[in-house]
C-alpha positions in Angstrom: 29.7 -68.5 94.2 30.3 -65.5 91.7 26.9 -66.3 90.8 25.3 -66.5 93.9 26.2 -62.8 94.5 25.5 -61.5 91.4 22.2 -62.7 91.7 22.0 -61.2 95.8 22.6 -58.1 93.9 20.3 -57.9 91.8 17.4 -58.9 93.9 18.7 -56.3 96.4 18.9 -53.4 93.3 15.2 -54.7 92.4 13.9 -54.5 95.7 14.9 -51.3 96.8 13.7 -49.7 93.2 10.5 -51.0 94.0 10.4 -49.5 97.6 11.7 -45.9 95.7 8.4 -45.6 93.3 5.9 -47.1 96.5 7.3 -44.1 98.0 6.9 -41.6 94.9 3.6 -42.9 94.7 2.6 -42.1 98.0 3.2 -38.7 98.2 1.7 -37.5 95.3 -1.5 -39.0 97.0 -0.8 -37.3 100.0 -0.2 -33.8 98.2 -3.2 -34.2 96.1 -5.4 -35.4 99.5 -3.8 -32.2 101.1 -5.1 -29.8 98.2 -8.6 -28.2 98.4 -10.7 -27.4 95.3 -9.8 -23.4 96.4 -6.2 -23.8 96.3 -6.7 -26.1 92.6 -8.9 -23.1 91.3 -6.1 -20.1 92.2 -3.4 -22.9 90.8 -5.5 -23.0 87.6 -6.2 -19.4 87.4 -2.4 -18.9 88.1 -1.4 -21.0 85.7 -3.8 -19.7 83.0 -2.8 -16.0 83.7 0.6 -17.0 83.0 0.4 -19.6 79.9 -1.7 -16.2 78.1 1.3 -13.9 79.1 3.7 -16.2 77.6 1.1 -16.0 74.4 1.1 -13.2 74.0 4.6 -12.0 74.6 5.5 -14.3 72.2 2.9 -13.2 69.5 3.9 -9.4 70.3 7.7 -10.6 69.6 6.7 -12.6 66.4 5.0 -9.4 65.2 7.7 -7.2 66.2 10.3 -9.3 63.9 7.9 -8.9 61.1 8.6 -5.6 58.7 5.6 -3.3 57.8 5.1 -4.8 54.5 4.4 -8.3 55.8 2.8 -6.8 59.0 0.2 -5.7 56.3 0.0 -8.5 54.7 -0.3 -11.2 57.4 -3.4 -8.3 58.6 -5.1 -8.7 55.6 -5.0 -12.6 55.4 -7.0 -13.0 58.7 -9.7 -10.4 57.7 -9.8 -12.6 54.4 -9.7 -15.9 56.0 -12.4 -14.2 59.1 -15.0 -13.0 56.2 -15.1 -16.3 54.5 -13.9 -19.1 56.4 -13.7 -18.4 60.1 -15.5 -21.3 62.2 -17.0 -23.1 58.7 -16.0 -26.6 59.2 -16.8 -27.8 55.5 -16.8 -26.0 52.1 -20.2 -24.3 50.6 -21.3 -27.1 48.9 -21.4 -29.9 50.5 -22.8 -27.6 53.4 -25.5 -26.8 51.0 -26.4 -30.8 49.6 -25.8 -32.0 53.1 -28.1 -34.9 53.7 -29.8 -33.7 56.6 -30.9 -36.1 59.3 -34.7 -36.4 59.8 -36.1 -35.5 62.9 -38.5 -37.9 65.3 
C-alpha cells in the first residue's frame, strides 16, 4: 500500500511538471508571435546603446585606475601593436611564401 502511494505521487509530481514547461513553452511563442520586426529593431538598438555604455564606462574606469606612467605605456603598446600587427592574421613570412590558389 505504502507503495502504491508513493508511486501516485510521483506520477502526479511528473505530470504536473510536464503541464508547467507546456505552459512556459507556450508563451514564449505567444510573445515572440506578438512582436513585430519594428519593436525587435528598437529592442536591438536599445540593447546595443546600452551594452556600448556599459563598455565604455567600464574602459573609462579601467583607465581611470591606471597612474600616468602606465596610462603611457599601455598608449604606446596599441600604436605599436596598430603599425605592425593590427588586422594581420599571419606573420610576414608565411604571408609572403603563401601558396597561392590558382584561379579558373
Amino acid at each position: 500500500m505504502w507503495i502504491a502511494r508513493t508511486l501516485l505521487f510521483a506520477a502526479l509530481c511528473i505530470s504536473c511538471a510536464v503541464q508547467v514547461q507546456a505552459q512556459r513553452k507556450r508563451d514564449k511563442k505567444q510573445e515572440a508571435a506578438q512582436q513585430t520586426p519594428e519593436s525587435a529593431a528598437q529592442k536591438d538598438k536599445e540593447d546595443r546603446e546600452r551594452k556600448l555604455g556599459e563598455y565604455q564606462n567600464t574602459k573609462k574606469k579601467h583607465q581611470s585606475s591606471q597612474d600616468d606612467a602606465t596610462r603611457k605605456r599601455m598608449k604606446k603598446n596599441l600604436k605599436k601593436a596598430e603599425r605592425h600587427s593590427w588586422g594581420k592574421s599571419a606573420p610576414w613570412y608565411k604571408r609572403w611564401f603563401r601558396r597561392n590558389k590558382i584561379k579558373s
